[in-house]
Structure formats: C-alpha cells, structure tokens
N, C-alpha and C positions, 0 to 999 in steps of 0.2 A: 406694729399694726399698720399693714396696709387699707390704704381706696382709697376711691376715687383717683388713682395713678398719682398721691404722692404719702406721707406718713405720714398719719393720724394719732401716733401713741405710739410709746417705748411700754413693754412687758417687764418691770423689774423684778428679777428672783433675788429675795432677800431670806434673811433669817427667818420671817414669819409667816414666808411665803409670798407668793407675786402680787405685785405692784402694780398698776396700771396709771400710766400718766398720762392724758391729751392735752399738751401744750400748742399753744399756736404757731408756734417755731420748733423746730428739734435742730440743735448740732448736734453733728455725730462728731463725737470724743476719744470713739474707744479705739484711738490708735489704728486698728486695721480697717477705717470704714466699715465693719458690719451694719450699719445702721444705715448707711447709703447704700448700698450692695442687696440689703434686704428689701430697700427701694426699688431698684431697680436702676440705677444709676449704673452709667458704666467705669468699665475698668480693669488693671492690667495688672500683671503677676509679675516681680523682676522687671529686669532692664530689658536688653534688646541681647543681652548674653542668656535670659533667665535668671540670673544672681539676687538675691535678694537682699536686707540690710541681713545682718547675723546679729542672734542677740546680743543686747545689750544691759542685759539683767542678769547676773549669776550671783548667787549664793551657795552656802555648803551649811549643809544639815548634819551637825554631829549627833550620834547617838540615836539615829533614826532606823527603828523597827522597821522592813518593811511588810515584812509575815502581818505582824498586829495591823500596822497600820492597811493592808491591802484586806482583810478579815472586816476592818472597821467598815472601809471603803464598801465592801460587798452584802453588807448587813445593814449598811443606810443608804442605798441608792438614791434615795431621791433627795439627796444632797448635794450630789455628785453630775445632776444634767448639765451638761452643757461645758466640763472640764474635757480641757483636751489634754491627749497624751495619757489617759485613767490606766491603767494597766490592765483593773478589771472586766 
C-alpha cells in the first residue's frame, strides 16, 4: 500500500485470505525487492552483461500429475494470484 510517496502497509495473501498490516517501518524481505519497487524505489535488472544470479532453489517432484494438478490449478484460481510461471 502506497501514499504519501512512501509504504504504508504490506497486503498479505494468506490461507484465509488477505492481510492488511500498517507497521511503522516495513523491510522488504522478499528477496526480489517487490516491496521497494512497488515503492517506487529505484533499480536495476542484471549486471552490466544483463546476467542475473540463476537459481538457487531446485527440487524434483516424483510422482507429480501434471493433468490433475493443472485441472485443480484451473478450478481454484483464486489461489493461484500472484504465482509465477502458472501454466494455466
């Protein structure tokens, strides 16, 4: 939540639905700056190549449906705002 040109509240989407917190301070945590960017804060993409880090989070999912699970995905959307990479 923007005004007065700086952040006033984070929107949290949780299980039971959003969240509204106005704290007098906010760190932004979530690794990509969204929460300064959505400020308005500046900033830059990559290095001076473009390159960026590459991830660093991999796992492997045995056994994973992806028919069912893309059916599930598309029959609960409003679970699903704000994932990136959704297929649906």
């Amino acid at each position: 939540m923007i005004g007065r040109g700086r952040v006033e509240g984070v929107i949290f989407e949780t299980k039971s639905g959003p969240i509204v917190i106005q704290p007098k301070v906010v760190v932004d945590c979530t690794g990509d700056g969204d929460v300064a960017a959505q400020a308005g804060a500046p900033y830059e993409v990559g290095n001076e190549a473009g390159w960026v880090q590459p991830m660093t989070l991999m796992f492997l999912v045995a056994g994973f449906e992806r028919q069912v699970f893309a059916a599930y995905a598309k029959s609960h959307r409003d679970q699903w705002h704000g994932v990136h990479g959704l297929w649906t």
